[in-house]
TILOFI-65617 format. One record per residue (C-alpha): x, y, z; residue number from 0. Coordinates in Angstrom, 2 decimals. Layout:
% TILOFI-65617
     east    north       up  num
        X        Y        Z  NUM
...
END
This chain:
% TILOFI-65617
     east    north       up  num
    10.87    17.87     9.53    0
    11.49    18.98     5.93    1
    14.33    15.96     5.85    2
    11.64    13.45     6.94    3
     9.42    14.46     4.49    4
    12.32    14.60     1.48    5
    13.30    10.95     2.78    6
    10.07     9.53     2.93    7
     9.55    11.05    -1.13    8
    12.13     9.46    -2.17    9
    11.00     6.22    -0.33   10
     7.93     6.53    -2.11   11
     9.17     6.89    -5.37   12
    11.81     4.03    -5.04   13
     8.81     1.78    -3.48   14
     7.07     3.08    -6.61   15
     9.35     2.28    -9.33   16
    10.48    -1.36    -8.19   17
     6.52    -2.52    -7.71   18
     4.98    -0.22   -10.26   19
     6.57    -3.16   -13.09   20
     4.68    -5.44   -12.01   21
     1.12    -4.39   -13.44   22
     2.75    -3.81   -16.63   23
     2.63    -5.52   -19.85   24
     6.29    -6.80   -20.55   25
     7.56    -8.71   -23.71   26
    10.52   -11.27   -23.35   27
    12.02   -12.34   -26.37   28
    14.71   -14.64   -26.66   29
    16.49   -16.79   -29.41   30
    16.94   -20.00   -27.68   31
    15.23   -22.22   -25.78   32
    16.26   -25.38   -23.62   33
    14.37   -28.41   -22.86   34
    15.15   -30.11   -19.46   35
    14.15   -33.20   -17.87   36
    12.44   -33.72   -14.81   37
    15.63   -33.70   -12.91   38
    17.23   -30.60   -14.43   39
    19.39   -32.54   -17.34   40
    19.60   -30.76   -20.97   41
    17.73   -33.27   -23.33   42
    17.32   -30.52   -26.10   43
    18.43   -27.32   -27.29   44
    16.96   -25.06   -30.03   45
    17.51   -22.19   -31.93   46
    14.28   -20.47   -32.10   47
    12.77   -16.70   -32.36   48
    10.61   -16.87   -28.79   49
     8.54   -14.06   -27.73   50
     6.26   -14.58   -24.46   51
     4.20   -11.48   -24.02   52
     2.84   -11.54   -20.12   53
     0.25    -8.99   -18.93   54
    -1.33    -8.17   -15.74   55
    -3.95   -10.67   -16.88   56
    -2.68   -13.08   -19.58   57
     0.41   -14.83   -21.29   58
     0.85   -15.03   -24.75   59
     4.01   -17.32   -26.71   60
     4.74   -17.30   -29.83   61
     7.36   -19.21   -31.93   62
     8.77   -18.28   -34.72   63
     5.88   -15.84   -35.42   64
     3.77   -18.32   -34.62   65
     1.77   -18.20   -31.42   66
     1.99   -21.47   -29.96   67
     0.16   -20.95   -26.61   68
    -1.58   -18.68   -24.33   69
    -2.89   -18.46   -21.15   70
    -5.11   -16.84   -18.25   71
    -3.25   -15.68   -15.13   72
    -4.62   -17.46   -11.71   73
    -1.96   -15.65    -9.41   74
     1.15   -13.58    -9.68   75
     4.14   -13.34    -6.97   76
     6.10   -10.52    -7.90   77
     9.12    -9.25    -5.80   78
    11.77    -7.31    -8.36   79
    14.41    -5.46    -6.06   80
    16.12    -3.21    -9.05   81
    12.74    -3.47   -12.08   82
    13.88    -6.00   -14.57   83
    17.10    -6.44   -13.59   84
    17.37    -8.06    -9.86   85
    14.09    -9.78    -8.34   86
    11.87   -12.45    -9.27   87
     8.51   -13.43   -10.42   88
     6.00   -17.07   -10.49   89
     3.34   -16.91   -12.38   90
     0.66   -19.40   -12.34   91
    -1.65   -19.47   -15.51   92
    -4.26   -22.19   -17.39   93
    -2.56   -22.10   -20.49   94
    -4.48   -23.15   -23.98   95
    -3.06   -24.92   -26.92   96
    -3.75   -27.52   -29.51   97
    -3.17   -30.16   -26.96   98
    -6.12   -28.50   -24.72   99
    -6.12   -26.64   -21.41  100
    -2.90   -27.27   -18.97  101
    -1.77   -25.66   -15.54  102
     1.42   -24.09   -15.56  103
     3.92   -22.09   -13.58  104
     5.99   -19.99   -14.98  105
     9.24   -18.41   -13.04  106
    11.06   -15.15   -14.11  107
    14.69   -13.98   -12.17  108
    16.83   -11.37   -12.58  109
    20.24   -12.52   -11.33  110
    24.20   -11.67   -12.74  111
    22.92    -9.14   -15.27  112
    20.44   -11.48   -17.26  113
    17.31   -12.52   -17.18  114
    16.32   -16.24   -16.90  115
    12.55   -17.99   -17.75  116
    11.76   -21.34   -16.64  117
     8.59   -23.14   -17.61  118
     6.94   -26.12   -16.19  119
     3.76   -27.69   -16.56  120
     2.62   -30.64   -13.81  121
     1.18   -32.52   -16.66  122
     4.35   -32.87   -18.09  123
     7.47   -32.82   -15.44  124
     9.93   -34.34   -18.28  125
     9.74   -31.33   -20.41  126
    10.79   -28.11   -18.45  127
    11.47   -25.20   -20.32  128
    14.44   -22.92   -19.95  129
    15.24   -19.71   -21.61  130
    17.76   -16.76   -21.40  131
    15.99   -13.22   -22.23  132
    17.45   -11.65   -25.00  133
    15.56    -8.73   -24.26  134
    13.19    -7.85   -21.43  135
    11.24    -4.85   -21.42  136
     8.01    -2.95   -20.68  137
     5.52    -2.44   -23.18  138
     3.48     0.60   -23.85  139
     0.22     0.52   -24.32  140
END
């Protein structure tokens, strides 16, 4: 009985740490950011300070110190086996910016030791973004 009870602890704290990330507030930065086309082809590359701050309730981006968009979360899949490291999330938002009010869907992975970001918004399949986390962490609040 006192086995059960030490497994099903540790169960509980493993369960814990993997899905306790995904209510927090984590910053992504990263120094580079690829457009794609519709079909997945590089059209642009460039080399730019990007830091996308994501919530449990919002998105923010900013460029180069200047925040470009941001955005109200409609839904969040979250499934991170090992917490910021293996797993993946979509997020689905109605992102603001000078242009107006757009629908997008944003996809985080964890996969070979880095951390990938790939934005899309309906309105405009040509331009896909793609970026490589530099860094990828939980922020304290």
């Amino acid at each position: 009985m006192k086995t059960i009870i030490i497994g099903l602890a540790i169960l509980l704290a493993l369960v814990t740490a993997v899905f306790g990330q995904c209510g927090k507030t984590v910053v992504l930065t990263s120094s580079k950011t690829d457009h794609l086309d519709a079909t997945g082809k590089l059209t642009q590359s460039i080399d730019e300070k990007v830091i996308i701050e994501i919530s449990k309730a919002t998105i923010d981006i900013s460029v180069d110190g200047q925040q470009k968009m941001t955005g109200k979360i409609t839904s969040n899949t979250c499934d991170w086996k090992v917490p910021f490291k293996k797993g993946k999330s979509v997020i689905n938002a109605m992102m603001t910016n000078r242009e107006g009010d757009r629908q997008a869907t944003m996809t985080i992975e964890g996969k070979d030791g880095k951390i990938y970001l790939h934005f899309m918004m309906p309105a405009k399949p040509g331009d896909q973004v793609s970026i490589v986390a530099d860094k990828f962490e939980a922020k304290n609040r």
